[in-house]
C-alpha positions as CSV (number, residue, x, y, z in Angstrom):
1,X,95.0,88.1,121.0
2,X,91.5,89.6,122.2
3,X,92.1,91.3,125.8
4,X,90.0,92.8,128.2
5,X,90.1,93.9,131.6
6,X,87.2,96.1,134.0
7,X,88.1,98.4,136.9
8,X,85.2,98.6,139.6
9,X,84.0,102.4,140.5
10,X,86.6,102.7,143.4
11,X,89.6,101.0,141.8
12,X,88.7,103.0,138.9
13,X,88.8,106.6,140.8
14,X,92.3,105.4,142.5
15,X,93.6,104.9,139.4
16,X,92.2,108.7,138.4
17,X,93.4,109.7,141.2
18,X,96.7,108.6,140.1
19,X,96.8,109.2,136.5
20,X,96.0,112.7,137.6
21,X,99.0,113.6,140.3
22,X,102.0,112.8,138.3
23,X,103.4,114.1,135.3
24,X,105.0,110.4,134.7
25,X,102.3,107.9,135.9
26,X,103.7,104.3,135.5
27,X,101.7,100.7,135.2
28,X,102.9,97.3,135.1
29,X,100.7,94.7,133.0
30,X,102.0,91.0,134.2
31,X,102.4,87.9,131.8
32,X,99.2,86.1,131.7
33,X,99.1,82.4,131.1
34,X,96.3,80.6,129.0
35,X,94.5,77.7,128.7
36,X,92.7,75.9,125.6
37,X,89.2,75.5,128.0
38,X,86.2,76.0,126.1
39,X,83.7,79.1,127.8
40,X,81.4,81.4,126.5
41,X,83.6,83.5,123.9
42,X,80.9,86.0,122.7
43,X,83.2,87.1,119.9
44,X,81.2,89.1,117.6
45,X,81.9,88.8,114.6
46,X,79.3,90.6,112.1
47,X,76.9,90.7,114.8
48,X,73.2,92.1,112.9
49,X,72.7,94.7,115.6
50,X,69.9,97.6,115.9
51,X,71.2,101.0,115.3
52,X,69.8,104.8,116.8
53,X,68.3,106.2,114.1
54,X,69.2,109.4,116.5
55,X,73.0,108.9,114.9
56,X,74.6,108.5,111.7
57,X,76.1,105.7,110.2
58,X,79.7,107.0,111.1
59,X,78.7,109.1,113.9
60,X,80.3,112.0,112.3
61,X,77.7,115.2,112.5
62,X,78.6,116.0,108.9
63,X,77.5,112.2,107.8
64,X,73.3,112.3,107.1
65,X,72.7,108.5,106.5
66,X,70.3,106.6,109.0
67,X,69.9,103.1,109.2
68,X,67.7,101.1,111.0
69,X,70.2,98.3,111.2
70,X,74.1,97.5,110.8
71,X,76.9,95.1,110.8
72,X,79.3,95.3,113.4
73,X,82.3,93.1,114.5
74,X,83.5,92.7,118.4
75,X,83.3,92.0,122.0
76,X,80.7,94.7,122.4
77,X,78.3,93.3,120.1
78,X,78.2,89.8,121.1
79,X,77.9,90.1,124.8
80,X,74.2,91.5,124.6
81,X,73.0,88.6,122.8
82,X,74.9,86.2,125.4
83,X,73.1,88.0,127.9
84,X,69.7,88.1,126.1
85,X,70.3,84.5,126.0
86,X,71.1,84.1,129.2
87,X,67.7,86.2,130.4
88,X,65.4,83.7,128.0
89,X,67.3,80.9,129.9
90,X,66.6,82.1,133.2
91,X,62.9,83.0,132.2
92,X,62.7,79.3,132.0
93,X,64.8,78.1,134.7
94,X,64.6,80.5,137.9
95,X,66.6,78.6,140.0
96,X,69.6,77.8,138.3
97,X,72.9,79.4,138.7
98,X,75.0,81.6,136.6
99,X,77.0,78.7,136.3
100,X,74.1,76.8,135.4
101,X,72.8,78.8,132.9
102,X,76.7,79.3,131.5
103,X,77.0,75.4,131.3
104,X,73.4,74.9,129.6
105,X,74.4,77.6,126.8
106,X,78.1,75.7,126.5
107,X,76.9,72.4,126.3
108,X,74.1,72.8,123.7
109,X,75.8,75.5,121.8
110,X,76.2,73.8,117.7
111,X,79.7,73.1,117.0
112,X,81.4,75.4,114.2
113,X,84.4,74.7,112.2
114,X,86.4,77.6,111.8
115,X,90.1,76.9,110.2
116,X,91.1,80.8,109.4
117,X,93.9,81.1,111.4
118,X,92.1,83.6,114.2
119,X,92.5,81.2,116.9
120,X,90.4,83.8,119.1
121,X,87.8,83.8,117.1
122,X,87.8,79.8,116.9
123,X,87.0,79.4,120.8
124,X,84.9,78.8,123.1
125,X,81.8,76.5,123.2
126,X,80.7,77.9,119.8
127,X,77.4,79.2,118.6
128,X,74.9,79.5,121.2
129,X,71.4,77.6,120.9
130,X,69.1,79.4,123.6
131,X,66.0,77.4,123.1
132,X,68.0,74.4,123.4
133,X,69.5,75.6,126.4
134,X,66.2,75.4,128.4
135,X,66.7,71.8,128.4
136,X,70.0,70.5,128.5
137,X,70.2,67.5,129.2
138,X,72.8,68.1,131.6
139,X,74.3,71.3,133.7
140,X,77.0,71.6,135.5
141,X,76.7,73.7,138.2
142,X,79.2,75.4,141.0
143,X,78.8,77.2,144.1
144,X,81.0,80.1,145.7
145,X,82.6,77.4,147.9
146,X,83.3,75.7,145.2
147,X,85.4,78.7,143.7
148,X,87.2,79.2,147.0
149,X,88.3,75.8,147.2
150,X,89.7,76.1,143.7
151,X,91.4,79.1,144.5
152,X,92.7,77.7,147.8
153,X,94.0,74.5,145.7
154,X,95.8,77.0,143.4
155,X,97.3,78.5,146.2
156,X,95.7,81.7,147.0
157,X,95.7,82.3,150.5
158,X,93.2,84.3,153.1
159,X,94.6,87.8,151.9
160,X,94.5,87.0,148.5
161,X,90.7,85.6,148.9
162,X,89.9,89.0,150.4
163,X,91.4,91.4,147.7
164,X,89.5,89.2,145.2
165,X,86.1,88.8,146.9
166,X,85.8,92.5,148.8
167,X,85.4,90.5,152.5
168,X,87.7,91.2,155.4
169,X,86.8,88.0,156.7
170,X,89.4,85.2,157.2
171,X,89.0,81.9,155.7
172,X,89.8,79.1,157.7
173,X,90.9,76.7,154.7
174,X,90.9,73.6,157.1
175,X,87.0,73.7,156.7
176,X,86.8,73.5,153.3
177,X,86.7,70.8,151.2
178,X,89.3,69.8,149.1
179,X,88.4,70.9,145.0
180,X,88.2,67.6,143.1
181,X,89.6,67.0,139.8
182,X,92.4,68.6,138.1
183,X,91.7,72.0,138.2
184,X,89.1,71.6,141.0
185,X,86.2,73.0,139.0
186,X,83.3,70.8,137.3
């Protein structure tokens, strides 16, 4: 199972902070749940990337081979090409969204059939047509009031919105409309 997760700056220094002022620092990592929804997996596997010439191969100091070019697998090597495809989009389409610019590159992206058994690999809206992307057909688009009145159909309350948004603002749920749908998004 791939996994990720980001701290921003502060969280990041609190949890320095932490680390650093006890011998036995403890976390907690909570059961996630899943769900088979297609998205923008930018897996990366044997991504053709550009290479420094500044560094070896290996990266060891005693290694001397350059290369202009290598193969790498992962996360880290897909997600600049999702993004470069995402900029060419944009280039095209100023106006739109991040979600409209996810959707377009989901719903043109060319369907792959990959039975190997690495499930992780296997998802997501497959491989990514950027060109086609500029014209769609058909976008889906959301707005942040959209989000919020997903999360408020899932239950998260005002505090919760806060923590997850950064505001200290109270949100009066009554004024929002109700999310449509079953999971209230698109």
């Amino acid at each position: 199972m791939i996994a990720e997760s980001t701290l921003n700056v502060k969280d990041g220094r609190a949890v320095d902070k932490y680390i650093n002022s006890t011998k036995n620092a403890t976390a907690v990592i909570y059961k996630t749940t899943s769900a088979k929804r297609p998205n923008i997996a930018a897996l990366g596997l044997d991504i053709l990337a550009g290479y420094s010439k500044l560094s070896s191969v290996t990266g060891d100091p005693t290694d001397t081979r350059h290369t202009t070019f290598n193969i790498f697998s992962g996360t880290s090597m897909a997600c600049p090409h999702v993004a470069a495809a995402a900029a060419y989009v944009k280039s095209f389409r100023p106006s739109w969204s991040p979600a409209a610019i996810k959707s377009s590159l989901m719903t043109t992206a060319t369907p792959m059939r990959i039975d190997d058994g690495l499930h992780e690999l296997s998802a997501g809206s497959d491989q990514i047509n950027p060109v086609k992307a500029v014209h769609p057909g058909l976008v889906y688009d959301i707005t942040y009031s959209s989000y919020l009145s997903f999360l408020c159909k899932e239950g998260y309350n005002s505090t919760d919105i806060g923590i997850l948004t950064g505001s200290k603002k109270k949100f009066n749920w009554s004024s929002m409309k109700p999310a449509k749908g079953m999971d209230g998004l698109n």
